[in-house]
N, C-alpha and C positions, 0 to 999 in steps of 0.2 A: 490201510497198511496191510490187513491180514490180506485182503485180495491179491494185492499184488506180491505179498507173498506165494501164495498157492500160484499164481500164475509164469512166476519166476523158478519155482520146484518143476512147476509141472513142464515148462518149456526143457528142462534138463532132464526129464525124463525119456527113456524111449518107447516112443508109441504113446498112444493117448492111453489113458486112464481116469476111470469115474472116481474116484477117490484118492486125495494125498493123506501121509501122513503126518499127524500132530507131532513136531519136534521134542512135546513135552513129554503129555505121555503115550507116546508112541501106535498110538490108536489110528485104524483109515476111517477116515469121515468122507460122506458125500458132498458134503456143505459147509459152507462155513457162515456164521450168522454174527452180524457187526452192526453197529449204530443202533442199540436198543435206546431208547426214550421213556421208556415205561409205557408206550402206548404202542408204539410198530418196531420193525428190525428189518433187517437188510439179510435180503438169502442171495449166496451167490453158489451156483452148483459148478464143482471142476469140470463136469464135463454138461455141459449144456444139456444134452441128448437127454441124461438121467431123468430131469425131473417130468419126462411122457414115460417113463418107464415103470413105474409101480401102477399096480392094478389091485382092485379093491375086493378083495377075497369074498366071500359071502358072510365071514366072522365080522369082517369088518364092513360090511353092510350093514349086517345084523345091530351093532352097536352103535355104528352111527346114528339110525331109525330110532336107540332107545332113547336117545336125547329128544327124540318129537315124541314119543308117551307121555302118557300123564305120569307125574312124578310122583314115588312113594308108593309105588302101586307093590314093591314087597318087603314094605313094612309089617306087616301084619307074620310074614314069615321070616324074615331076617330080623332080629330086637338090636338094633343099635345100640342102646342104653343100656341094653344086658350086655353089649361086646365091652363096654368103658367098665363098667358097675363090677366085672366078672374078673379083667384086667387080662382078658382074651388078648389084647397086646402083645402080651409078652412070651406069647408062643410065636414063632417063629412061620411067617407063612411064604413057604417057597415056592409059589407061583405067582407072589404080587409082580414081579420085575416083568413075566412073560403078560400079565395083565396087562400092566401100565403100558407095555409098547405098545399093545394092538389098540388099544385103550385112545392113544395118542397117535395115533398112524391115523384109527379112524376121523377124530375129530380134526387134525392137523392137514390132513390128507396129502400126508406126504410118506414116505418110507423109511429115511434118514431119519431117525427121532432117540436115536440113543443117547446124544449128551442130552435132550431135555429129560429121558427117563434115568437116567444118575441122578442128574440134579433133584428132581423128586424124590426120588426111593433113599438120598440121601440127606433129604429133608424129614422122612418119613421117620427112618432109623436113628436121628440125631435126636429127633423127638421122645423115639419109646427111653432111649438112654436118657434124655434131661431129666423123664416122668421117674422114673429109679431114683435115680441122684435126689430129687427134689423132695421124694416120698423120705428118703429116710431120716434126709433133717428136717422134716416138719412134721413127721410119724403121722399123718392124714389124710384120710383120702377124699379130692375133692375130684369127681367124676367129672360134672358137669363144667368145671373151670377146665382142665384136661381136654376134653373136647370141645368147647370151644375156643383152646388156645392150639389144639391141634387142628379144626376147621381155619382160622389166620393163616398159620405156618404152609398151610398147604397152598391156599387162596394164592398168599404172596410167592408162592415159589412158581404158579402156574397160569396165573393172570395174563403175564407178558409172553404168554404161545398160546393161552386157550381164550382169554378176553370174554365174551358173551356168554362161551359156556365153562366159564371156570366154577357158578355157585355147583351147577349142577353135575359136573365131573369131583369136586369133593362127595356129592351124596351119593355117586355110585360107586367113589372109592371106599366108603362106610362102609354101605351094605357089599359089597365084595369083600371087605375085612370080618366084617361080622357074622357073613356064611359059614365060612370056615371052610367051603368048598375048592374043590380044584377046576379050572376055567371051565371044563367039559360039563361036569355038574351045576357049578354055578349059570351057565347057558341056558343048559337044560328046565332049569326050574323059570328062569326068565321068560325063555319062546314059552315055557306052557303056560304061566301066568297071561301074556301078551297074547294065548293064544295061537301061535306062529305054529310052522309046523317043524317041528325041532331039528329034521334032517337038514336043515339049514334053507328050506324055499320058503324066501319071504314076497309078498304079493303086494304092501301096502307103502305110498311115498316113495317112491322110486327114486332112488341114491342119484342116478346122474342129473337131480333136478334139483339136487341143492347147491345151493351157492355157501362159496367157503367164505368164514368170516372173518379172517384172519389177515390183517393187513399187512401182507408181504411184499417186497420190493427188488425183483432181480437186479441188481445192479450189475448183470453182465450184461442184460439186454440194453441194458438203460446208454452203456459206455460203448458198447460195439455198434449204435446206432450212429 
């Protein structure tokens, strides 16, 4: 139904155009994503052409590569259990939303990822407000329950777009919370850990040789055959 929505708009449009807009809230999407299962989804792009059109920046290189690192490797410099213990929370961090896109562009390897980054950063938000609410009728603080009822909330809101790497996209959204840095900084200390050379030339696993995991379904291709 939502398909042949968009393709009923877009037939009354003049001229072609890579994105309609949601009748709801009013927002242009590239895509529109239908028949989730909990396990795949159905992407249909308004305008076909789009989805050869995004190209993979070197950030977004970069990020993708850190998902084949060995994991935890800055722990020792980022303290998790100090960011919960500290309740580092509830400071305000106005670069997670530009995070989470490239964040999710990279692993998704797609362009169009804005309603998946709402739907997180609105899971994320909804969370630090439960932990308020719930601290002052039980006047205690329990860290360790907090984190990992915020590792769940997160899991489940990201599973069905990230699947294989959803453990690990939680642990680098930790230590990105618990830096407290701004993406340029928090990079910075990453390539030099990794070694990389920070101006963004990276040399190791070559991006166009990974295969995406992510079981996606054009069902425009699938209907115009």
């Amino acid at each position: 139904m939502h398909v042949s929505w968009s393709r009923v708009v877009a037939s009354k449009s003049s001229g072609q155009s890579a994105s309609i807009k949601c009748p709801l809230c009013k927002t242009d999407n590239f895509s529109i994503i239908s028949g989730f299962d909990g396990t795949c989804f159905q992407r249909h792009y308004v305008d076909q052409d789009f989805r050869n059109r995004f190209t993979f920046s070197k950030a977004h290189k970069y990020r993708l590569q850190c998902y084949y690192s060995e994991p935890g490797i800055l722990n020792d410099i980022f303290d998790v259990s100090r960011f919960w213990k500290s309740r580092k929370y509830r400071q305000s961090n106005r670069w997670l939303q530009s995070w989470l896109k490239r964040e999710l562009q990279a692993l998704m390897q797609e362009e169009d990822v804005d309603i998946v980054v709402h739907h997180i950063h609105g899971v994320i938000e909804s969370f630090w407000t439960r932990i308020e609410h719930t601290r002052v009728l039980l006047k205690k603080s329990a860290e360790a329950y907090w984190q990992d009822n915020f590792r769940i909330a997160i899991t489940e809101a990201a599973k069905p777009f990230l699947l294989a790497r959803t453990d690990r996209f939680v642990n680098e959204l930790e230590l990105f919370l618990a830096s407290g840095l701004n993406i340029e900084a928090y990079d910075a200390v990453y390539m030099q850990r990794l070694g990389w050379n920070t101006s963004g030339s990276i040399t190791t696993n070559p991006v166009q040789q990974v295969v995406p995991f992510l079981h996606i379904f054009d069902v425009g291709s699938d209907q115009d055959e």
